[in-house]
N, C-alpha and C positions, 0 to 999 in steps of 0.2 A: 638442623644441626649440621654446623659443615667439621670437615677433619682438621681446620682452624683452631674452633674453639675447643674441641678434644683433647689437643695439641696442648694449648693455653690453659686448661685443667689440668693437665698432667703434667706440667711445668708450674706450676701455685701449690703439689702434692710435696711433701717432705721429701727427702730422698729416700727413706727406711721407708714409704709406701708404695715407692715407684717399684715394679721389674722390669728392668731394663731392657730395651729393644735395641737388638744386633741384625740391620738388614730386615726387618722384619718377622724376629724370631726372639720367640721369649722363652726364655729355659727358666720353670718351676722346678725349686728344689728343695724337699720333704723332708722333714726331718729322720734321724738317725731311727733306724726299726722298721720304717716301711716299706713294703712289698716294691712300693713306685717311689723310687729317688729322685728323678728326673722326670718331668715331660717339656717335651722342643714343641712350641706351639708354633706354626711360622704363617704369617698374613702378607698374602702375596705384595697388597699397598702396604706399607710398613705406616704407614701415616692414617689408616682407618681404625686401629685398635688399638687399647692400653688396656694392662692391666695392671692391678690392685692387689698388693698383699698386707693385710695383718700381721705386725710382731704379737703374739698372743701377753700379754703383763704389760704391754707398752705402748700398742694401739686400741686399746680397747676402752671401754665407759663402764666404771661398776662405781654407779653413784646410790643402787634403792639396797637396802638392808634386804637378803632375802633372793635377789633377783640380781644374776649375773649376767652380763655381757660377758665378760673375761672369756670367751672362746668364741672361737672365730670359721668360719671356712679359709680354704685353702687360696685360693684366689677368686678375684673378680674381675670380669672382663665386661668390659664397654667398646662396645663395637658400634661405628657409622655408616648405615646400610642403605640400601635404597627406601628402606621401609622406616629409616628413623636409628634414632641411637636405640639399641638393643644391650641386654643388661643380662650376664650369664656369672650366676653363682655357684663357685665351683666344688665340692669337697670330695678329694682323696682320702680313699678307706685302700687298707690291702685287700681287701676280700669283700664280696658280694655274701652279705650277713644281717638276715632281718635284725638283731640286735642293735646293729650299729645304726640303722635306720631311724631313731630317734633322735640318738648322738647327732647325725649329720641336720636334720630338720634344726634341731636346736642351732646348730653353728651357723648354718645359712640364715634364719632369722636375727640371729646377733647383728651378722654381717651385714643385713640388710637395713637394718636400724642404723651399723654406725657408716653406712654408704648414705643414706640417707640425711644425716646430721654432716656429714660432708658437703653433699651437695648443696642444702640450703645456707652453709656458712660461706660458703665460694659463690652463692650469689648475693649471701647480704656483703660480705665483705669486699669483693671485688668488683660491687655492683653491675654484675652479667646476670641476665636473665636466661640466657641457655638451658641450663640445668635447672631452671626455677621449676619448672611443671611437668618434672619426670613423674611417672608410676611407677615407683620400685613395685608395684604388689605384680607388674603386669612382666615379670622378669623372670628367668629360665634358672630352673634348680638344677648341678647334673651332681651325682653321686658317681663316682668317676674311681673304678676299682681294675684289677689286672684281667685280661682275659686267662681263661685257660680253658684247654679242649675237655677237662672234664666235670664243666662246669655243668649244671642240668638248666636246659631252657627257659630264659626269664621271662616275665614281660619287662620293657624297654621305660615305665613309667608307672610311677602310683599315685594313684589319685590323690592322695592324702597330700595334700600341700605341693600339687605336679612336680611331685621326685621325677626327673628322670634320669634312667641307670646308664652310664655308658662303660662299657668292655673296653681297654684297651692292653693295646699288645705290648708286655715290655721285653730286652734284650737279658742276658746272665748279670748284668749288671743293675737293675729295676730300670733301665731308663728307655723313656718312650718317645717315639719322633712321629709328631703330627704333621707331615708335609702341607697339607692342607685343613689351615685350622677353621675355613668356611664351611667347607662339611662339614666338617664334624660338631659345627655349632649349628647344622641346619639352614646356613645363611646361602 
């Protein structure tokens, strides 16, 4: 994978899927009621990572009687590492909530279905093999909620479909600034 064809993908995406990269830095923003309004993702090459969002009614697949797509995660991120394109599906919850741990599993599968039927139409149609023999299954879940100091000690990952939780810090205003969006993707 070079950050060519990444490039060349994310320029063949609609404009309503792209979010837009300023220098390197991608600002997520949640809709109205959430804890996290904002997160600044920033990648120090601006040219190794894209990411992916869902209009929920208007990117989505709900073609089976029964069985919706209609929900989405929050974003998706494709990053060009040394180790290959790596694939990070993201969902913002306010709160760190076994309840909502179903909710997000369901959203990330969507997502991962309708990233899926992307990618294989961007290779029949534009005939690039790039993207042809990704693993979505082999790609990073993160449940992504606000820290807070009274929060009671998690563990970081659940086995069930490898959720894994990340704590972040936001300002009076929900918004979160990830200086370095490598860590914190583990890359």
């Amino acid at each position: 994978m070079t950050n060519k064809a990444l490039k060349d993908f994310y320029n063949s995406l609609h404009k309503d899927l792209r979010v837009s990269n300023n220098k390197g830095c991608f600002a997520i923003k949640e809709k109205d009621g959430s804890a996290i309004r904002t997160i600044h993702l920033t990648f120090k090459n601006k040219d190794d990572a894209i990411i992916i969002r869902q209009i929920e009614n208007q990117h989505t697949i709900e073609m089976l009687q029964g069985y919706s797509t209609n929900c989405s995660c929050d974003f998706i991120v494709l990053l060009n590492s040394s180790r290959g394109l790596e694939i990070y599906f993201c969902e913002i919850k306010s709160s760190y909530q076994k309840k909502y741990l179903d909710e997000a599993i369901k959203q990330i599968e969507s997502s991962q279905l309708f990233l899926q039927y992307l990618l294989d139409c961007y290779s029949y149609y534009y005939k690039n093999d790039d993207f042809k023999n990704i693993d979505i299954s082999k790609s990073k879940k993160y449940y992504i909620y606000p820290f807070s100091s009274m929060s009671q000690k998690r563990s970081t990952s659940a086995s069930q479909n490898r959720l894994e939780f990340k704590a972040i810090v936001i300002d009076s205003y929900g918004t979160a600034t990830i200086a370095n969006a490598y860590n914190f993707f583990g890359v």
